[in-house]
KOLGU-4560 file (N, C-alpha, C; in nm, 3 decimals, padded with zeros to 5 digits):
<recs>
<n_xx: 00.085 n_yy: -00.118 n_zz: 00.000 ca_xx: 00.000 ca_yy: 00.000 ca_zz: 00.000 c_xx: 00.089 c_yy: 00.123 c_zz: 00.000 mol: A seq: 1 type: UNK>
<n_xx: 00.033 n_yy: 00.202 n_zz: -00.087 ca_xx: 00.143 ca_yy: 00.377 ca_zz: -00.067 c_xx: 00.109 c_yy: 00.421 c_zz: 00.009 mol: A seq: 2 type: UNK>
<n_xx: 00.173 n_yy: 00.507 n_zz: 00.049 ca_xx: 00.116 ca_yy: 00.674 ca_zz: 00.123 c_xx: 00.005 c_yy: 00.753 c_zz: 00.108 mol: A seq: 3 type: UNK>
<n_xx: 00.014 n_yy: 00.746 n_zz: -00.040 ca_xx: -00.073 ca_yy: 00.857 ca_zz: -00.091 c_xx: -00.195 c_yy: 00.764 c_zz: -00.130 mol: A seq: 4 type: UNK>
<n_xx: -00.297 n_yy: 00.819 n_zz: -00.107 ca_xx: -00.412 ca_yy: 00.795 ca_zz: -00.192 c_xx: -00.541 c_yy: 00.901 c_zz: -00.256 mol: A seq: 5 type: UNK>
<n_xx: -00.577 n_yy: 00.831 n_zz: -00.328 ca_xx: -00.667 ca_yy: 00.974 ca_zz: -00.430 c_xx: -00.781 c_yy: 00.993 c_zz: -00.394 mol: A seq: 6 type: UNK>
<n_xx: -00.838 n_yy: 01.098 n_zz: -00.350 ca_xx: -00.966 ca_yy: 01.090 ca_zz: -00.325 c_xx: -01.091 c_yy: 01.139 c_zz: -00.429 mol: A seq: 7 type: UNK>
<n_xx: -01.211 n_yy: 01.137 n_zz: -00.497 ca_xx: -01.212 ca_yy: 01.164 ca_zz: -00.621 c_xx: -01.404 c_yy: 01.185 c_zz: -00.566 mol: A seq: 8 type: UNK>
<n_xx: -01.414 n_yy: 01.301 n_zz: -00.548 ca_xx: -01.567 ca_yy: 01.346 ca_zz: -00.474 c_xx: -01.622 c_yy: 01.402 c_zz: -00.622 mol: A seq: 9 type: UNK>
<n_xx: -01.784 n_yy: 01.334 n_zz: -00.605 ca_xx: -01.861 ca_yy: 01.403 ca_zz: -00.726 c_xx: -02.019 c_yy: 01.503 c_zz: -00.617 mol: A seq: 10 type: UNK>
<n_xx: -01.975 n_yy: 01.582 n_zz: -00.674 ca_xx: -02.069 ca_yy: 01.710 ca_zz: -00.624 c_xx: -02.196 c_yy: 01.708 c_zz: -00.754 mol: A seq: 11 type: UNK>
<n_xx: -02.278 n_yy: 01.719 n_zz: -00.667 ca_xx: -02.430 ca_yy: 01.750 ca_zz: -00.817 c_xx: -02.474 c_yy: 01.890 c_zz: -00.730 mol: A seq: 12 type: UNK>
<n_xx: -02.548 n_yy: 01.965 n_zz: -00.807 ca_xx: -02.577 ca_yy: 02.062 ca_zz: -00.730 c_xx: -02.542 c_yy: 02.140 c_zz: -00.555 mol: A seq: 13 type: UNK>
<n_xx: -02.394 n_yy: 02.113 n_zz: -00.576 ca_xx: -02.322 ca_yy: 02.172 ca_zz: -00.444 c_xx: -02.364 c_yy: 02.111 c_zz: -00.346 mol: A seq: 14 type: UNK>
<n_xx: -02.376 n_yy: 01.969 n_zz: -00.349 ca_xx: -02.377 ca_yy: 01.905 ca_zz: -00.276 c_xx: -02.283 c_yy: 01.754 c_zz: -00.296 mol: A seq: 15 type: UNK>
<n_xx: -02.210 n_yy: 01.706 n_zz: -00.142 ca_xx: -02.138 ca_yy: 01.629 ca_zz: -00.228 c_xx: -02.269 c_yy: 01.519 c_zz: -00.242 mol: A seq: 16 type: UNK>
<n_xx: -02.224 n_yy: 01.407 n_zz: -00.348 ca_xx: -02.300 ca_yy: 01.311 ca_zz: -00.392 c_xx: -02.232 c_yy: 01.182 c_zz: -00.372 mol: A seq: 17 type: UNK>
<n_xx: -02.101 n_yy: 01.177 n_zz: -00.352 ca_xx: -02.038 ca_yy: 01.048 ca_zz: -00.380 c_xx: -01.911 c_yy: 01.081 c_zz: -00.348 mol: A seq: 18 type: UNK>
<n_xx: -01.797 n_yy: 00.964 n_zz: -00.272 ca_xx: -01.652 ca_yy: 00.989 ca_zz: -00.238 c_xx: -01.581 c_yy: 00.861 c_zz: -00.248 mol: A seq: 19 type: UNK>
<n_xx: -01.496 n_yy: 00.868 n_zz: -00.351 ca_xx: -01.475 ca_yy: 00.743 ca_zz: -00.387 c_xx: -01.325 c_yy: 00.745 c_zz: -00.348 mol: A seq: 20 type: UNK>
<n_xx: -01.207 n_yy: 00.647 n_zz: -00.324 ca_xx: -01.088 ca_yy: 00.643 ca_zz: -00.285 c_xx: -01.041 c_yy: 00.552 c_zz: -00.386 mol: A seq: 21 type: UNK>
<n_xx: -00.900 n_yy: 00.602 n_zz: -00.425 ca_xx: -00.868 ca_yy: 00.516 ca_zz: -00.511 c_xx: -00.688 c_yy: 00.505 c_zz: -00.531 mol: A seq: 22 type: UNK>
<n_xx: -00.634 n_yy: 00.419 n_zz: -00.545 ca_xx: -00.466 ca_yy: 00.385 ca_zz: -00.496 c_xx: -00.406 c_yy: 00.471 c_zz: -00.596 mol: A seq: 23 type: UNK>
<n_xx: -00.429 n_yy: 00.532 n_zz: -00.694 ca_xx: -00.341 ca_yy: 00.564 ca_zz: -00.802 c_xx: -00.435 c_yy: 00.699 c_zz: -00.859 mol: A seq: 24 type: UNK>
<n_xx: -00.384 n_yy: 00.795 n_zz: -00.916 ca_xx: -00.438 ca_yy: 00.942 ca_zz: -00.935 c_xx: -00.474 c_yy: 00.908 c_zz: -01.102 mol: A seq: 25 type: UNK>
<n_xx: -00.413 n_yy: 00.798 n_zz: -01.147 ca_xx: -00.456 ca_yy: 00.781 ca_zz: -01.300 c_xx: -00.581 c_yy: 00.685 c_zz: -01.285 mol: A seq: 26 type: UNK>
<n_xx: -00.642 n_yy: 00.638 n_zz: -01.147 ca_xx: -00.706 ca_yy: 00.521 ca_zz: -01.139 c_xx: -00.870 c_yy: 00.654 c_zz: -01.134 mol: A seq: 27 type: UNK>
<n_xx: -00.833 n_yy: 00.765 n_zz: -01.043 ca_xx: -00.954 ca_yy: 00.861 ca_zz: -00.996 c_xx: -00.982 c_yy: 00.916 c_zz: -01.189 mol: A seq: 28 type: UNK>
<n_xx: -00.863 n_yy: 00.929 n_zz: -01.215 ca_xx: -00.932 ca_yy: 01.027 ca_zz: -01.350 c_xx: -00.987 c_yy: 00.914 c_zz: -01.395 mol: A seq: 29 type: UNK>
<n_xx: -00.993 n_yy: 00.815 n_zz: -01.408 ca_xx: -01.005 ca_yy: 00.734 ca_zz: -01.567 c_xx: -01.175 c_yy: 00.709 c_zz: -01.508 mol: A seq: 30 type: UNK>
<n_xx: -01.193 n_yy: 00.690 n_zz: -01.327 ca_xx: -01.310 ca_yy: 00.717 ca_zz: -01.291 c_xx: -01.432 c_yy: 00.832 c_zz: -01.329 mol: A seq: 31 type: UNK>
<n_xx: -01.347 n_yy: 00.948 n_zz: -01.298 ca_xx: -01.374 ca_yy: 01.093 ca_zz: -01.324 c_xx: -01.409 c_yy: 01.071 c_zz: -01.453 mol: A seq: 32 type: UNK>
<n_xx: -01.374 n_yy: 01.054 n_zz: -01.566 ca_xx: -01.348 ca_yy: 01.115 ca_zz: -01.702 c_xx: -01.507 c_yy: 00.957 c_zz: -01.747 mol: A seq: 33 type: UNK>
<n_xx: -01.506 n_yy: 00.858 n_zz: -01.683 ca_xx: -01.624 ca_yy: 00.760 ca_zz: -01.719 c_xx: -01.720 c_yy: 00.834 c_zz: -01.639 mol: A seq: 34 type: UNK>
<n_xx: -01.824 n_yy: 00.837 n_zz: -01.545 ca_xx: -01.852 ca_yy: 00.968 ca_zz: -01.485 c_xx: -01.906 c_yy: 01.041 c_zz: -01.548 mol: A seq: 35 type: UNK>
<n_xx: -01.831 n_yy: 01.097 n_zz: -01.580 ca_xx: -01.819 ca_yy: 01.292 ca_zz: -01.656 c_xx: -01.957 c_yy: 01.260 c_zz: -01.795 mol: A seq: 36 type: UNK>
<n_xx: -01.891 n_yy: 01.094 n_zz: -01.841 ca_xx: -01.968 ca_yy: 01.115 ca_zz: -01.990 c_xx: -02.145 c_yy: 01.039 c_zz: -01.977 mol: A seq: 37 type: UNK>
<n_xx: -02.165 n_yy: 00.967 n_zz: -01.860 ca_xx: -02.303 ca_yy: 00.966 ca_zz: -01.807 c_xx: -02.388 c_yy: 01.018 c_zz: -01.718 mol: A seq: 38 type: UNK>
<n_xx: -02.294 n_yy: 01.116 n_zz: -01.642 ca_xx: -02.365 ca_yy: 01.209 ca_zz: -01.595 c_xx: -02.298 c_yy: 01.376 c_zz: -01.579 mol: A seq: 39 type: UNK>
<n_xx: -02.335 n_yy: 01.434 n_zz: -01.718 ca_xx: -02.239 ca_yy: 01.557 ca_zz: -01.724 c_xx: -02.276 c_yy: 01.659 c_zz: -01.626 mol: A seq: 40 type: UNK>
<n_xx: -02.400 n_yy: 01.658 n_zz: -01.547 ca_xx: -02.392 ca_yy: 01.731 ca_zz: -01.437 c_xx: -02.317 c_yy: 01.741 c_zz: -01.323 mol: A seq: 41 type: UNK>
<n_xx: -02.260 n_yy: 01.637 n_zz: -01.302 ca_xx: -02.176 ca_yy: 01.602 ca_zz: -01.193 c_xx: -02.021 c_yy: 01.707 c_zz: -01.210 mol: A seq: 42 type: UNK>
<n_xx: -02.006 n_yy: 01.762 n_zz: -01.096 ca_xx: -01.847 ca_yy: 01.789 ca_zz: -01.116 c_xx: -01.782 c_yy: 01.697 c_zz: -01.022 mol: A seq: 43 type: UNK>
<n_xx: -01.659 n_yy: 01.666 n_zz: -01.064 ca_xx: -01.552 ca_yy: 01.584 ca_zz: -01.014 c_xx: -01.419 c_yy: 01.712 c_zz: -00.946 mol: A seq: 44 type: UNK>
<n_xx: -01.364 n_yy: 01.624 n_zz: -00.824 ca_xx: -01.255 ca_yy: 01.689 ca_zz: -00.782 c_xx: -01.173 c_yy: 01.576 c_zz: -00.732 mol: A seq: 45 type: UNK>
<n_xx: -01.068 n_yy: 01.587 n_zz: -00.749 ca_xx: -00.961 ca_yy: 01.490 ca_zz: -00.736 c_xx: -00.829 c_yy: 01.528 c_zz: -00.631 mol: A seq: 46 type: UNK>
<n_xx: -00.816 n_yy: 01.461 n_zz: -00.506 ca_xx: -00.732 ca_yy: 01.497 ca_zz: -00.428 c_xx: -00.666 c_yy: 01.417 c_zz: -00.318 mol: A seq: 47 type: UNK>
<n_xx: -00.545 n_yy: 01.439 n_zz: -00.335 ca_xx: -00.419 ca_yy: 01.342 ca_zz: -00.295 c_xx: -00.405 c_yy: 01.363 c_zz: -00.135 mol: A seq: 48 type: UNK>
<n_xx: -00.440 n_yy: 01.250 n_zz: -00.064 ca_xx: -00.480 ca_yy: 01.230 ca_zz: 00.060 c_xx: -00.353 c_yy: 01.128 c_zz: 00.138 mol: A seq: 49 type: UNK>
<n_xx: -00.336 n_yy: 01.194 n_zz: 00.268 ca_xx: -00.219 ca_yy: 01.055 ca_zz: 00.332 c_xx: -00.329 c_yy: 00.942 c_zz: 00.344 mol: A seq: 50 type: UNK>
<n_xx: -00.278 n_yy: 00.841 n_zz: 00.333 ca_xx: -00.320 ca_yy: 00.729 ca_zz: 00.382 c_xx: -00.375 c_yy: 00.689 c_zz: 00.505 mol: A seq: 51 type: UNK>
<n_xx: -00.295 n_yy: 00.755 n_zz: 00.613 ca_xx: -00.337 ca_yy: 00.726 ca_zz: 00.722 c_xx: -00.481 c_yy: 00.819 c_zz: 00.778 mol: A seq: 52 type: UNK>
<n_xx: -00.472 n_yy: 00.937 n_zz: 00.715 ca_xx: -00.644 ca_yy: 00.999 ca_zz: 00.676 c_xx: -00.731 c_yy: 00.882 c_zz: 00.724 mol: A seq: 53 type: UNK>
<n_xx: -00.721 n_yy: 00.801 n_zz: 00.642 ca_xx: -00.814 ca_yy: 00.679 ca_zz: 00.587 c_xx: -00.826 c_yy: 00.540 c_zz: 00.668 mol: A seq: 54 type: UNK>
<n_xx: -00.707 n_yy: 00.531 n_zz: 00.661 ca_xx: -00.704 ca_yy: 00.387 ca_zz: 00.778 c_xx: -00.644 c_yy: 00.411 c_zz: 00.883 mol: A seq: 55 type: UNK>
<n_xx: -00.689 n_yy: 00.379 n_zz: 01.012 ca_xx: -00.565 ca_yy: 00.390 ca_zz: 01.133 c_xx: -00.491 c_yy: 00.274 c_zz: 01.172 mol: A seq: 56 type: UNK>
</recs>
């Protein structure tokens, strides 16, 4: 397991909607960018989190 992990939140009307975690920052976009093309309302934000955030 790394250090880092991605965190990749979809907001619909300024609210969040969904928070997904994911090991690799090419793993959140490729999420983000599938996403994006069935529900184009959604915005995506993508952000690099310690690990230990997440698990203790």
């Amino acid at each position: 397991m790394t250090e880092t992990m991605w965190r990749c939140d979809q907001v619909r009307a300024g609210q969040l909607y969904n928070r997904m975690m994911f090991d690799t920052r090419e793993e959140a976009e490729r999420f983000a960018r599938k996403m994006q093309q069935m529900e184009p309302d959604q915005m995506f934000s993508i952000e690099a989190i310690e690990a230990k955030q997440v698990w203790n």
